[in-house]
Each structure stands twice: as structure tokens, then as C-alpha cells.
C-alpha positions as CSV (number, residue, x, y, z in Angstrom):
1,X,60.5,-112.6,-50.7
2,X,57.8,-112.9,-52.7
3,X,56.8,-115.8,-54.9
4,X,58.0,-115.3,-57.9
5,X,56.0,-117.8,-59.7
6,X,53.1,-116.0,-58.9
7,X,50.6,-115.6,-61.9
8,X,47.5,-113.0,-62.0
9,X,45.5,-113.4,-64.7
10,X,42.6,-110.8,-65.1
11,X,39.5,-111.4,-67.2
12,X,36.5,-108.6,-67.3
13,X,38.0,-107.1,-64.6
14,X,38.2,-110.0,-62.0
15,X,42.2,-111.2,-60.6
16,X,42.6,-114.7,-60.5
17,X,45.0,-116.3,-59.0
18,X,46.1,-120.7,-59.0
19,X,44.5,-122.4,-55.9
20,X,47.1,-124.8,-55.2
21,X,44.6,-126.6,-52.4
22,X,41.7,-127.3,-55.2
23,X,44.1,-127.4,-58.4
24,X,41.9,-125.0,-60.2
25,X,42.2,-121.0,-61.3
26,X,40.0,-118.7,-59.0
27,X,39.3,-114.9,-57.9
28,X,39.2,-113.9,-54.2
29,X,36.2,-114.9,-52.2
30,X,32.6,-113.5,-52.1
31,X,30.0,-114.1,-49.0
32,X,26.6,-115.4,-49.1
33,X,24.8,-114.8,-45.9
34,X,21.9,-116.6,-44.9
35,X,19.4,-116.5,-41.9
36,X,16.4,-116.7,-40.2
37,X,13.5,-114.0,-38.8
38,X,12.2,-116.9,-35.9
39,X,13.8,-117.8,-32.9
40,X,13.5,-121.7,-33.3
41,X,13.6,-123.1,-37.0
42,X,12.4,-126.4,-38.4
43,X,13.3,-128.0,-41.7
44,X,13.8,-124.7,-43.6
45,X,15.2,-122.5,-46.4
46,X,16.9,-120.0,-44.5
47,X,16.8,-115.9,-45.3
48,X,18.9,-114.4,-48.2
49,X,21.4,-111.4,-46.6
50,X,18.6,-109.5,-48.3
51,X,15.6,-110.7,-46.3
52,X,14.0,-112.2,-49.2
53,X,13.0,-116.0,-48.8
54,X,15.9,-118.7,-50.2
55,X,13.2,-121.1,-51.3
56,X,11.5,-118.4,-53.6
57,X,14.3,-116.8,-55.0
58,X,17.7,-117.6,-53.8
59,X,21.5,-116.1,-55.2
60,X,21.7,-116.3,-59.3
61,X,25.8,-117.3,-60.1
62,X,27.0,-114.6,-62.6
63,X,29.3,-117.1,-63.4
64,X,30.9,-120.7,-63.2
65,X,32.5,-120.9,-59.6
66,X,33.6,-122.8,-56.7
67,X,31.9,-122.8,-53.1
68,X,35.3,-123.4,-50.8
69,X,34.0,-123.1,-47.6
70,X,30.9,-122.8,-45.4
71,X,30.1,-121.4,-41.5
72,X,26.9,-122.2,-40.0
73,X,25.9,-121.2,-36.4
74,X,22.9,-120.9,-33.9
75,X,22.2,-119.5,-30.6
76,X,22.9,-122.4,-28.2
77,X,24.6,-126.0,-28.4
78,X,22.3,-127.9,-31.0
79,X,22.4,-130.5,-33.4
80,X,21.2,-130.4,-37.0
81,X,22.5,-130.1,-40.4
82,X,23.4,-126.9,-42.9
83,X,23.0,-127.9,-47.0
84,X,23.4,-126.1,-49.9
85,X,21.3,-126.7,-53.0
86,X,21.4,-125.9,-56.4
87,X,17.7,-124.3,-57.1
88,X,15.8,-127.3,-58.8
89,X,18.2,-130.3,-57.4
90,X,16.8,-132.1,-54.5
91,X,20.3,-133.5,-53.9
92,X,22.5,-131.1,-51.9
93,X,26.1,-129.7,-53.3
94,X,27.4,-129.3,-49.4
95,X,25.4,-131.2,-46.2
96,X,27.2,-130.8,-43.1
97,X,26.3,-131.7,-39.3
98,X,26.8,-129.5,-36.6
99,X,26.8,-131.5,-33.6
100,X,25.4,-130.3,-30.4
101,X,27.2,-127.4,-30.8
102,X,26.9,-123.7,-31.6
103,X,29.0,-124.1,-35.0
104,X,30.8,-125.2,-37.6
105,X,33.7,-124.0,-39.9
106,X,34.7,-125.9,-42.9
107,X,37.5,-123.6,-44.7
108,X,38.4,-126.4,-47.0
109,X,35.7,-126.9,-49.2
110,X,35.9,-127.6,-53.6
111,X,32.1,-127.6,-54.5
112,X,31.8,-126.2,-58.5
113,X,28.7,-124.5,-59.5
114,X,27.8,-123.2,-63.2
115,X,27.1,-119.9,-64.6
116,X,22.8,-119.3,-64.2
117,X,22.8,-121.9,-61.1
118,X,20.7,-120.5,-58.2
119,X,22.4,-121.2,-54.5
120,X,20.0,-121.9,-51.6
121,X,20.3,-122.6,-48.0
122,X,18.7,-124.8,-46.0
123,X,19.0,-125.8,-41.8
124,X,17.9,-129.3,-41.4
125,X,16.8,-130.1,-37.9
126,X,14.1,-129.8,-35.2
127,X,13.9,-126.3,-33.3
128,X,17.0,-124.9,-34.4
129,X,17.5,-121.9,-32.6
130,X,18.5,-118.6,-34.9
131,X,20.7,-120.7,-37.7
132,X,22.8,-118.9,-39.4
133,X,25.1,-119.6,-42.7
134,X,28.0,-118.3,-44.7
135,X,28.8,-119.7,-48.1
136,X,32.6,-118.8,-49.1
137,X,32.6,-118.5,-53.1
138,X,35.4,-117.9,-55.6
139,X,34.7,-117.7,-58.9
140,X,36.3,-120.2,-61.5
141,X,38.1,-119.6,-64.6
């Protein structure tokens, strides 16, 4: 049976729904993808989904929202650190360690961001081999 108690609220188009995890109103989730060109990687903004540099440009937030998860991988069992910055900030909104591993899945994230704020990411470590990251966004009402 469905739940009953089950509120949509729409606003310019977008369906939100409550988030009982996070306590807060948000839409279904949006991607940002983020990579590399090199086969090892050291300290570095990684690659938009676009190609175009993260530390030049990054992803401009249309509006306030929530990052509410993360996935970072690489091509063999390594150990370093995916972040996420807010363009500008030199402290990170998400740091996490991947431990000599090939990933790491956080589903469970409640990050906010603002409306303008430009989303970057960044693989910390020493010869990281073909990082890889997924931001999980909702946006927030």
C-alpha cells in the first residue's frame, strides 16, 4: 500500500519530496562526474563530465542544495583522499579516504550548498591511478 502521508510539492517544475534521513525537503538526485585524462594523478582538481578543467571552472549550483552522497574510484588498490570544495574555500565541504582500495561509496551524506556556489573535485594523494568521482546532489527547498 502506498504511503499515504506522502507529500509532493512542486516548485518551477522540480518534485520534491521530505528526506526523512537528512530532515529536510529535496528533489530526486542529479550526478556530477569528475575525472582525469593521465594515468597516474598527484594532488589535483580532477576533470568536469565535460572535459573542462575543475580548478578553472568547475559546476555553478542553479540553486540551494544538498550533496548526499559521493563515489570515488581508481584503477588499482590505492590509498588517497576524494574532497569536494566550494570554488573559493580552501576548506573542503566532503574529504573522504579511500584506503588501499579501488573505492569508496558513501550513500549517506547531508552536505548544503547555496544557490551561485561552484562545486569542485579534487584527488588528494601521490600517483593515483585514473581517479574517478561522483557527487550525488538533491536540490533543497
Amino acid at each position: 500500500m502506498p504511503n499515504a502521508a506522502l507529500r509532493v510539492y512542486v516548485k518551477n517544475g522540480i518534485s520534491y519530496v521530505w528526506d526523512k534521513d537528512r530532515n529536510k525537503i529535496l528533489s530526486s538526485r542529479e550526478y556530477l562526474k569528475y575525472a582525469v585524462r593521465h594515468k597516474k594523478v598527484k594532488n589535483q582538481f580532477l576533470r568536469m563530465e565535460d572535459g573542462l578543467p575543475c580548478m578553472a571552472v568547475g559546476d555553478p549550483m542553479i540553486r540551494p542544495g544538498t550533496i548526499t552522497g559521493i563515489i570515488a574510484n581508481c584503477a588499482e588498490p590505492h590509498t588517497w583522499t576524494i574532497q569536494v570544495f566550494k570554488k573559493g574555500d580552501a576548506t573542503p565541504l566532503v574529504s573522504e579516504d579511500i584506503v588501499v582500495s579501488t573505492k569508496l561509496l558513501k550513500p549517506y551524506l547531508d552536505v548544503d550548498f547555496e544557490e551561485g556556489d561552484i562545486l569542485q573535485c579534487f584527488a588528494s594523494g601521490v600517483d593515483i591511478p585514473f581517479p574517478r568521482g561522483m557527487v550525488e546532489i538533491a536540490w533543497r527547498l
